[in-house]
N, C-alpha and C positions, 0 to 999 in steps of 0.2 A: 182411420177407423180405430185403429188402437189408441192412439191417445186421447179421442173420443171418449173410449170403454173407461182406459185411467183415470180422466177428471170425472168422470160419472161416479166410482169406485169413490175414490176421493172424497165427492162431494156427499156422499151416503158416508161415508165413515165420519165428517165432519156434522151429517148431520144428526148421528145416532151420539155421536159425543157430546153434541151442544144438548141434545134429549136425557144423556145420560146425566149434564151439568144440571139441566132446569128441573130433572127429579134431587136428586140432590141438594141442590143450594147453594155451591162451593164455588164461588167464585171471589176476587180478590177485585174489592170495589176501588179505586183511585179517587176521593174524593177532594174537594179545595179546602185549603186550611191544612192538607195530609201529604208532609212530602216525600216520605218513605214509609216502610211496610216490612213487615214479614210475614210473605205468605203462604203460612203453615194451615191455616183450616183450609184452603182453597189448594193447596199440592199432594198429588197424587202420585204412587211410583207402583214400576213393575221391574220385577229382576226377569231378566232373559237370560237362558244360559246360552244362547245361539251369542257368538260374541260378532257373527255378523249381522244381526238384525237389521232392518230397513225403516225407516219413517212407517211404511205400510203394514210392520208384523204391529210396530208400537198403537197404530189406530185401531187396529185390527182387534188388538187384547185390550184395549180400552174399550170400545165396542163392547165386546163380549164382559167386560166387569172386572177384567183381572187389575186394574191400578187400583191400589188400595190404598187408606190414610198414611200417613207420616207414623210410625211405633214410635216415634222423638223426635225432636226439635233444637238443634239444627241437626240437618237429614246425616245420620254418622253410622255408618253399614261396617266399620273395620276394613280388616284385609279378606275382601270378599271377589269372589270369580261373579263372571259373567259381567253382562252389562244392565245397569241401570240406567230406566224411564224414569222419569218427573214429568207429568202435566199438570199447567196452573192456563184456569181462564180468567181474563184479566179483564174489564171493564170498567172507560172509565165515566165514573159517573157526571160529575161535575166537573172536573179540575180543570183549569182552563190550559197548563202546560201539557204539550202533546207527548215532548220529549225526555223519555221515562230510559232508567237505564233499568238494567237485570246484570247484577254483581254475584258473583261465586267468591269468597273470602278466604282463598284454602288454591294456594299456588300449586298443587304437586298431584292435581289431573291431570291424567295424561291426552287423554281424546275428549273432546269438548263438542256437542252439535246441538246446537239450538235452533228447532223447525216452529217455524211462525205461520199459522193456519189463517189466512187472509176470510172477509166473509164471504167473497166470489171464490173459495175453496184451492185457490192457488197457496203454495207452500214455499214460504222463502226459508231459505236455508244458509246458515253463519258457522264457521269453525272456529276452535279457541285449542287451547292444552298444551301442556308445556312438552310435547312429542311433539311442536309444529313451530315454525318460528315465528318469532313473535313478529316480525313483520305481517302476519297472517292476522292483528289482533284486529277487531272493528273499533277498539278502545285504548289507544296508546298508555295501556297502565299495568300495574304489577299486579292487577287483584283481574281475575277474568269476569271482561265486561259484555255485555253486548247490550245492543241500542233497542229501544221497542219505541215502536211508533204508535200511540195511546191516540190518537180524537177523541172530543168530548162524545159521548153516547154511543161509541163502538166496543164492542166485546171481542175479543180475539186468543184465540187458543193458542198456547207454546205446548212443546214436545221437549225437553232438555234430554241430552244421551250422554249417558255418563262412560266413558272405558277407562280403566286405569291398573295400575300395578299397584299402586300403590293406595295408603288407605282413603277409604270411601268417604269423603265427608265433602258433603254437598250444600254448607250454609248460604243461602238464598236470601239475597235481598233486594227490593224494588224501590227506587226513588227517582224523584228529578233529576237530572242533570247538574244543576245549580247544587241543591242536596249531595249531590255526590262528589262533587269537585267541594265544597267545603267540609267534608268530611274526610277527604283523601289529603288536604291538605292539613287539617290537623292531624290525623295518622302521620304523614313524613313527618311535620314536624317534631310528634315524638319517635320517630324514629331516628332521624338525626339525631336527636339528644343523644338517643341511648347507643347509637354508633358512636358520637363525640366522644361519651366515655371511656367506652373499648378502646378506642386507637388511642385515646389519654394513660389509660390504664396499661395498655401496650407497649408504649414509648417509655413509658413512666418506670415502669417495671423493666424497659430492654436496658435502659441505662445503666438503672440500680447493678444489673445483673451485671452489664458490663467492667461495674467499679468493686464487685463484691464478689463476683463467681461463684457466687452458690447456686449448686443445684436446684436448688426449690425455685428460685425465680424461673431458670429456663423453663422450667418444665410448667410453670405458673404463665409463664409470656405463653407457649405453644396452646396451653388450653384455652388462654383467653382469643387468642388469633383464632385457633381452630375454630372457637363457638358462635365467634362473632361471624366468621363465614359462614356456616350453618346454620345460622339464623337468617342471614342475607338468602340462604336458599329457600328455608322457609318463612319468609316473606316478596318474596319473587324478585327481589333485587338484582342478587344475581345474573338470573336471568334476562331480566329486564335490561342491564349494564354490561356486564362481566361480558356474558356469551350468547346475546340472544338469535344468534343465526345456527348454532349450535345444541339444538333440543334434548340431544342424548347425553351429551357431555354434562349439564347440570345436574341430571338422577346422581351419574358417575360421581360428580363433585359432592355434591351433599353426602351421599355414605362417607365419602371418603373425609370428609371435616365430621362428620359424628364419630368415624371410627377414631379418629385423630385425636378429638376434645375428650375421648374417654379414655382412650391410653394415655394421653399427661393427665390427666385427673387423675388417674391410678400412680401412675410414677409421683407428682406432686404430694398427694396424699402420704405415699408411701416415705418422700423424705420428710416432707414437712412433720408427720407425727414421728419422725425418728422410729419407724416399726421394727427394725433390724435390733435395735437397742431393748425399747423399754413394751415390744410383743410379738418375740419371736414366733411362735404359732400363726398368728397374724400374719404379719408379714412373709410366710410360708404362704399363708393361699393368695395374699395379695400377688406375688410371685406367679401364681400360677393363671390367676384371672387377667393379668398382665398377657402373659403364654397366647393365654386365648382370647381376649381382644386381639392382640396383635394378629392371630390365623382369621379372627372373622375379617378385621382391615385388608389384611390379602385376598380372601375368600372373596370379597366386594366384585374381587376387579375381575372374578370369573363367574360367580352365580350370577342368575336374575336378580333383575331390580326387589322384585315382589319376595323372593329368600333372603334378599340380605336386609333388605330394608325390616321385615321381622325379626330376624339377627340382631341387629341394632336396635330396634325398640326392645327387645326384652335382654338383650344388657346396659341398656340405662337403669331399669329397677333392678337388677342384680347387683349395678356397680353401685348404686347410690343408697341400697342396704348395705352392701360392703364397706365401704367408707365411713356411713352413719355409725355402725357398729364398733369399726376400728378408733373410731372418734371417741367416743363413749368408754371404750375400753382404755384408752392411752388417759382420757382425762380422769375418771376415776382415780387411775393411781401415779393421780398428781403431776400431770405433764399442763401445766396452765395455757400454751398454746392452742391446746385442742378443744378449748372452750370457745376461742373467736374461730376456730373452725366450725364446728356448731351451728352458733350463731349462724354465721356465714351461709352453710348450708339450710338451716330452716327458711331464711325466705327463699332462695331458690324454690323451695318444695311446697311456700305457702303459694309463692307464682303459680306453679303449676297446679296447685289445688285451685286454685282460683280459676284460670283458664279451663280447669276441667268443666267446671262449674259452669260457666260459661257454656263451653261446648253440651253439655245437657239440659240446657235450659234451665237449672237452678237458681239463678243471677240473671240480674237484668244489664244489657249490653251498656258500657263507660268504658272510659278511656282507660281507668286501672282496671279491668276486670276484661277486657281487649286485649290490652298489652300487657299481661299479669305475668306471664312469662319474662317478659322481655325488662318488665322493672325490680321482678325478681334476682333473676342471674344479672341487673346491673348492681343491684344492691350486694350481692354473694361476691361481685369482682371487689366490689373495694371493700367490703369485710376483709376479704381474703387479702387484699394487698395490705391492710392495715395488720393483719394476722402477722405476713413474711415481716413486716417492720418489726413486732413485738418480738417474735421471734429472734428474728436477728439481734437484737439487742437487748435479749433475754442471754443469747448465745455469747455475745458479745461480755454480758456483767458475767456470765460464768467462767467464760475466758479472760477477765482482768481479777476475777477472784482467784481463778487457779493461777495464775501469774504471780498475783501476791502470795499466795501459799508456795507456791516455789519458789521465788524470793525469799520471804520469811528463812525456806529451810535450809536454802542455799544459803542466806547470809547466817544459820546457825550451825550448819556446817562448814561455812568458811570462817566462822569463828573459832570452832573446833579446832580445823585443819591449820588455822594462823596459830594460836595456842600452841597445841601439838608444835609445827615446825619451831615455833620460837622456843620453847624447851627442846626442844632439838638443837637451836643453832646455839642455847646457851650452853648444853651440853657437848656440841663443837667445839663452840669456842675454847670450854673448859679444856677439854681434852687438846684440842691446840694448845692451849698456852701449854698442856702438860707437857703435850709432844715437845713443843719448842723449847720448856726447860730442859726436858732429857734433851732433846739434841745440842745443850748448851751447858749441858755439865757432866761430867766424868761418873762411868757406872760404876767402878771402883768406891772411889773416895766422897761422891758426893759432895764433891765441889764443884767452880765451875771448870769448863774444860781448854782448850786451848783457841778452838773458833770463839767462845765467847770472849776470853781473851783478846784475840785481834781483829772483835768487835769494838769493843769497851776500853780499851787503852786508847786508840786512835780519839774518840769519842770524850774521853776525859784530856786526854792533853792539849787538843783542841781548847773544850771552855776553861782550863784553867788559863791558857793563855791568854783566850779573850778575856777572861777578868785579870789576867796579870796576877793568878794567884801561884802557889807552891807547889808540888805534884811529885810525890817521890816514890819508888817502887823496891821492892825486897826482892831479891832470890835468890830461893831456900834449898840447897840442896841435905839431904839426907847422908850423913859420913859415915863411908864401909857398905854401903846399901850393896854393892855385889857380893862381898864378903857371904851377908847375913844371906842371900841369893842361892850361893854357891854351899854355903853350911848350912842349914834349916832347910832349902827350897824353897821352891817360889810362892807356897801357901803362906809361909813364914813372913817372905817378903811383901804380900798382899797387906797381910794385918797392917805389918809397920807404916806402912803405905797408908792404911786407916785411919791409927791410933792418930799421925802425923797430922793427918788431915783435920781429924777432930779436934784436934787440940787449935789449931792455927784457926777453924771455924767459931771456935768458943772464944777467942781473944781479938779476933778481928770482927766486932761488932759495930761501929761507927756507922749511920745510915749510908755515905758514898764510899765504904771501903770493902776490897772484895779479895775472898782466894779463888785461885785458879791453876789446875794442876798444868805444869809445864810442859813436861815431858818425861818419862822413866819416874826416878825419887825427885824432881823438882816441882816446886812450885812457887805461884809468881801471889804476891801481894803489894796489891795499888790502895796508897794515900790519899786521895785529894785533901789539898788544902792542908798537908802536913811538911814543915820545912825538914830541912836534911837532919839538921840535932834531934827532931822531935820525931823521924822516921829511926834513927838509931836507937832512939830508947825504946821504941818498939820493936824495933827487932832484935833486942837483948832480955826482951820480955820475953817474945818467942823462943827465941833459943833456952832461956832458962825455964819454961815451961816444958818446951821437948825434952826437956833434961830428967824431966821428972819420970815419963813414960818410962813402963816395964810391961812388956811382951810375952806373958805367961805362953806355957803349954808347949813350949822347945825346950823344955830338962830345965838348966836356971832361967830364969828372967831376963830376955833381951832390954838391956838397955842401950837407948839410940838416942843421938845426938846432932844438932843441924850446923853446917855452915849458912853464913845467909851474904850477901852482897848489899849492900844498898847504894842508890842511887838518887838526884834529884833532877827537874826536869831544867834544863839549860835554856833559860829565859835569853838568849844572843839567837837561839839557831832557831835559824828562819825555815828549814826544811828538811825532813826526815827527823821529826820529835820523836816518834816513840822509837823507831831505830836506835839513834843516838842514847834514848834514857835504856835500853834491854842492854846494847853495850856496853856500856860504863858500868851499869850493874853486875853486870854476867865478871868483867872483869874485874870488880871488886871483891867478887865471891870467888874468882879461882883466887886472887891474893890471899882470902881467906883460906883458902884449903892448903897456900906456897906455907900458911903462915904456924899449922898442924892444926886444923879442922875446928870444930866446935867454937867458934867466934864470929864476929862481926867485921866485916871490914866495909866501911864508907869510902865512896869515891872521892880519892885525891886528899883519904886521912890515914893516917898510922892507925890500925887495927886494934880494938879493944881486947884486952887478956883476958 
């Protein structure tokens, strides 16, 4: 008896609907020649706030008048409560295919129920929404389908129920089957494409990054992966592939890839215009909008779908004025990169002004005004990977310029510092050889001293023998020099020490001929190349020279007088030359002294008077 009363209730509501249609007019005729539709004059809706409503409240307010026209086309309510009706009566006039689909183009309803009002008033009933798994679909597809069974000359009424968290948008379309599988397949195939890109652009860019470690790539690969995910959600791929036995998890995923593609956006943004550098104010709030993206990214994984998913849409227009702004400000004051940023970004923003367009009925539906988004942000990835190139090798000529400027300064300061040291090492040097003369001549006399001596004899007797030439040496002592010592003192004895020396420096000029203070009052003078007669007459040149010397400033005038020795180098001995030539000399000078002082005596001669 009761379900008697139902189908009688039923068939009154179906038939006060079809009365309320045939006052109206609104029906969506399926004619031949016509293989899809939008059926906007013939769709009606009703918002229920009851979110459990029944096919019978929806007849019911139909009945009574409350479904009312479309306010726009395609049906787009926001983030709205309650549930949403649509009834469309569909009749087909002519067409000889029966089998019609009904397409929703907008993956991210969540409850989907489409009641099919038969003309014997029975109600078949189909579920769809991405709350359900997609095994549940009647249409193996990523766009939510469901099948209508159309006869030539049948009218038949739908009910669609809309529940969702997420935003309202209900674009409706009606075609053939044939119609719709050749439509779906040119949709994938641009979709492919523009997936092809992404993972091109992704690899392409994870390489770069791996052979170049700049920050701007990483954070450029994560935005492009994040987006590309998030677009796979919204286009039901995801679901459809990724996770489709898993209904909840997809909401979860998409914030979680929107939140994702908008913090590297923000970090990218943030190295790639250098904001730390050339806009520190900037780069202070970018800072902080970072902060909080990153709290709404956490925030996701505990608010409702419906809070965070508004979270997320309204900081995309906050982050993508932010950006826009920072762009504009960095390029103004001549940062040339942030010009193919720009770039870059405007088509992203003409995509979406285009798909806006779209979703309002302003534009008529094509494949760039469909996927105006999606050709968009493919256009913005390779701008923008074109962008990291110039970049870089913008970075790159500034860093081979400043190389050269430090070079440049470094090889003018190592020229400097070469300079410098080399007036230094000549000034060494100088001072060496100074050092080395003093430590080779006597601070007295200023002659040379006794190491230079038995340096420089050894060294002469030597090549005179290898030439086979004459080599003879003098030694000079000073007669009384204790005397003058013990009577004047030894101030006394200094002078004469001087006067001596000077005088034997002034007569001993020959380029290889040298004096050298011996020891006490002696000193020694070497000939090269002078024979024994011709060393004698020089050393009676010297003596009669020292002869002349007078020694002011001790009461009379010291007058001093030299013994001397001479000697010649004994061309027979074969070992210990300068030995053998010091003592023959040395003895030839005491015979001078045996012989009463002030003369000459040559070795192995009777002594000159």
């Amino acid at each position: 008896m009761s379900r008697t009363i139902r189908t009688l209730w039923m068939l009154l509501f179906w038939i006060a609907g079809n009365a309320a249609m045939a006052e109206d007019g609104s029906v969506a005729l399926l004619r031949n020649g016509t293989d899809s539709m939008s059926p906007r004059e013939a769709t009606r809706y009703w918002v229920d706030a009851d979110a459990d409503s029944s096919i019978s409240a929806a007849q019911g307010a139909f009945a009574d008048g409350a479904f009312k026209p479309l306010p726009r086309w395609p049906a787009t309510f926001g983030f709205a409560d309650g549930v949403h009706w649509f009834q469309i009566d569909i009749e087909n006039a002519d067409h000889p295919d029966p089998d019609w689909l009904l397409v929703i183009e907008y993956a991210l309803l969540d409850h989907l129920d489409l009641y099919t009002v038969l003309p014997n008033g029975r109600i078949e009933h189909f579920e769809s929404g991405d709350r359900r798994p997609f095994s549940a679909r009647a249409v193996d597809h990523r766009h939510f389908t469901f099948a209508l069974d159309q006869p030539v000359g049948e009218r038949r009424q739908y009910f669609l129920r809309v529940k969702t968290e997420s935003s309202v948008q209900v674009p409706l379309t009606i075609g053939t089957r044939v119609h719709f599988l050749n439509h779906a397949q040119r949709g994938d195939m641009g979709l492919g494409l523009y997936y092809g890109v992404i993972i091109a652009m992704f690899l392409y860019s994870l390489l770069l990054y791996f052979s170049i470690r700049d920050k701007s790539f990483l954070w450029y690969i994560t935005y492009v992966g994040a987006f590309g995910l998030g677009q796979s959600c919204l286009n039901g791929l995801s679901y459809q592939i990724l996770m489709p036995e898993w209904p909840r998890l997809d909401d979860q995923f998409l914030l979680f890839t929107i939140g994702l593609a908008l913090l590297a956006m923000l970090m990218f943004t943030r190295e790639f215009l250098e904001l730390a550098k050339r806009a520190p104010r900037l780069d202070a709030i970018m800072r902080v909008a970072i902060w909080i993206e990153l709290a709404i990214l956490v925030a996701s994984f505990v608010l409702s779908y419906r809070h965070s998913i508004s979270l997320e849409t309204a900081s995309v227009f906050a982050i993508a004025a932010l950006c826009l702004v920072s762009a504009c400000v960095v390029w103004r004051r001549g940062y040339r990169p942030a010009f193919h940023y720009l770039l870059a970004w405007s088509f992203m923003l003409l995509g979406i002004v285009i798909y806006a367009s779209l979703s309002f009925g302003l534009v008529k539906k094509t494949f760039i005004t469909e996927y105006g988004i999606q050709i968009g942000s493919c256009i913005e990835m390779i701008l923008l990977s074109f962008a990291l190139a110039y970049r870089f090798q913008l970075i790159r000529e500034e860093n081979e310029a400043l190389q050269r400027d430090v070079a440049e300064k470094l090889e003018v300061r190592v020229n400097e510092r070469t300079a410098e040291l080399n007036h230094a090492l000549g000034d060494l040097r100088v001072a060496n050889r100074r050092l080395q003369e003093y430590s080779l001549r006597d601070g007295l006399t200023n002659v040379h001293n006794r190491r230079f001596l038995d340096e420089a004899l050894p060294r002469a007797a030597a090549i005179a023998q290898q030439r086979q030439e004459s080599l003879s040496l003098l030694i000079i002592d000073i007669d009384h020099f204790k005397r003058i010592n013990d009577t004047h003192g030894h101030l006394a004895g200094d002078d004469c020490l001087r006067d001596v020396a000077d005088v034997l420096r002034q007569q001993v000029r020959e380029a290889d001929d040298f004096v050298a203070r011996y020891g006490g009052e002696e000193f020694v003078v070497i000939l090269p190349g002078a024979s024994l007669d011709t060393a004698r007459q020089r050393a009676e040149a010297l003596r009669k020279a020292v002869a002349q010397i007078r020694v002011p400033g001790y009461g009379d005038p010291l007058a001093l007088t030299i013994s001397v020795g001479v000697a010649a180098l004994n061309p027979e001995a074969t070992t210990n030359l300068t030995d053998d030539l010091l003592r023959r000399a040395d003895q030839a000078l005491y015979a001078a002294k045996e012989h009463g002082r002030n003369r000459v005596m040559v070795d192995g001669l009777a002594p000159l008077e």
